[in-house]
C-alpha angles and dihedrals in degrees: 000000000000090000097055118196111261107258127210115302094230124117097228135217113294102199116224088242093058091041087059099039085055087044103054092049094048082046099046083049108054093051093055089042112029095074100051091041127082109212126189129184124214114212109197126194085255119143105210111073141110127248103212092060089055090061098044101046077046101095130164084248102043116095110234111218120174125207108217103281096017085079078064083060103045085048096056090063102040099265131131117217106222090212134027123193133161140098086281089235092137094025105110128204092248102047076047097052090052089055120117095171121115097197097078099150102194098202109171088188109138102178076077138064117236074241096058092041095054090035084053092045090055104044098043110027106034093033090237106182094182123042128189120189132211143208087359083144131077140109093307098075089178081068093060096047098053094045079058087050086048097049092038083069090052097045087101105068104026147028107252133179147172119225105195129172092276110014137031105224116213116195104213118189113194161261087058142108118234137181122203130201118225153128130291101255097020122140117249120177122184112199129176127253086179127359106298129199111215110202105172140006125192122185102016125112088234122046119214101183111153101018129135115215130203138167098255090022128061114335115175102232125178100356114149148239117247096185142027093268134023134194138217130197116192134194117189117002150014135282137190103234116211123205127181115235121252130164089297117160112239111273 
């Protein structure tokens, strides 16, 4: 069924075998992938986020870019963007002042977000094949959903996600097979940035294989993980891929 029946909002038990399990294939990933693929993270001025997150997506490799105001947010917990780019607009003299970077890209454009500056920055001028994005979430939801619209136009050419407080959001363009790592019992949605043709999913309680999916017609919310990965395989279009947060490594 595409509109899946909203499921507990508990997190679960995620058993330690599982956890480990989960833990050993991100790790050995990440071994065979991190070094021939450049990663960048995007800190937004954002409120809600977690600090924790901003230190651990924070790695040596990883280039540091800073939209306006997130570089606000990289210095609060001790941390120097690499880049800065935006119209300025939320970047105040002192957080300015604090800055050792010598990458500050002043760019006044306002046909563009400061997201879709730094995203395009990333993607095109550092080669970043993998993006994470932080503080996209806060209490301005039309933010979020442009910074979706922003990275849908990216999909293309990287890998890019959101980690918010309680999902990490995964924005999928098809036709494409993915496979995702989680936890048994999380909560996955899958809702559509364009019409989507689904045309197989593997490793969800409620299959969804042959569906089409459209903003106003069928969208697949709250469905579940049944095992500790799940896969996806998309004709035509794009979605906006929901999983629930569980005890994942960064990248």
């Amino acid at each position: 069924m595409a509109n899946a029946a909203a499921v507990s909002s508990g997190r679960g038990q995620i058993h330690s075998t599982a956890r480990e399990g989960l833990l050993l294939r991100l790790r050995d990933s990440l071994r065979v992938s991190s070094a021939a693929m450049s990663r960048a993270l995007i800190v937004l001025a954002g409120e809600s986020f977690l600090d924790d997150d901003v230190r651990a997506f924070a790695e040596a490799d990883v280039r540091l870019i800073a939209a306006d105001g997130g570089a606000k947010t990289l210095l609060s917990v001790g941390i120097q963007p690499q880049v800065v780019i935006g119209d300025f607009d939320s970047l105040s003299d002192s957080t300015r002042a604090a800055l050792t970077t010598q990458e500050v890209i002043h760019d006044p454009d306002q046909d563009a977000t400061d997201f879709e500056k730094a995203l395009g920055h990333a993607v095109r001028n550092l080669g970043a094949q993998r993006v994470v994005v932080l503080g996209a979430e806060g209490d301005e939801p039309d933010h979020l959903l442009a910074a979706l619209s922003a990275a849908l136009a990216r999909s293309e050419h990287a890998d890019i996600r959101f980690v918010l407080r309680r999902s990490i959001v995964h924005v999928v363009r098809g036709p494409v097979k993915r496979t995702f790592a989680t936890f048994n019992g999380a909560r996955v949605s899958l809702i559509p940035l364009v019409p989507t043709d689904v045309r197989q999913t593997d490793g969800l309680e409620w299959d969804i294989d042959g569906t089409h999916l459209s903003l106003g017609g069928l969208i697949s919310i709250s469905n579940r993980a049944i095992a500790p990965e799940f896969s996806l395989s998309l004709g035509v279009g794009a979605l906006a891929v929901f999983v629930e947060r569980g005890d994942e490594p960064p990248w």
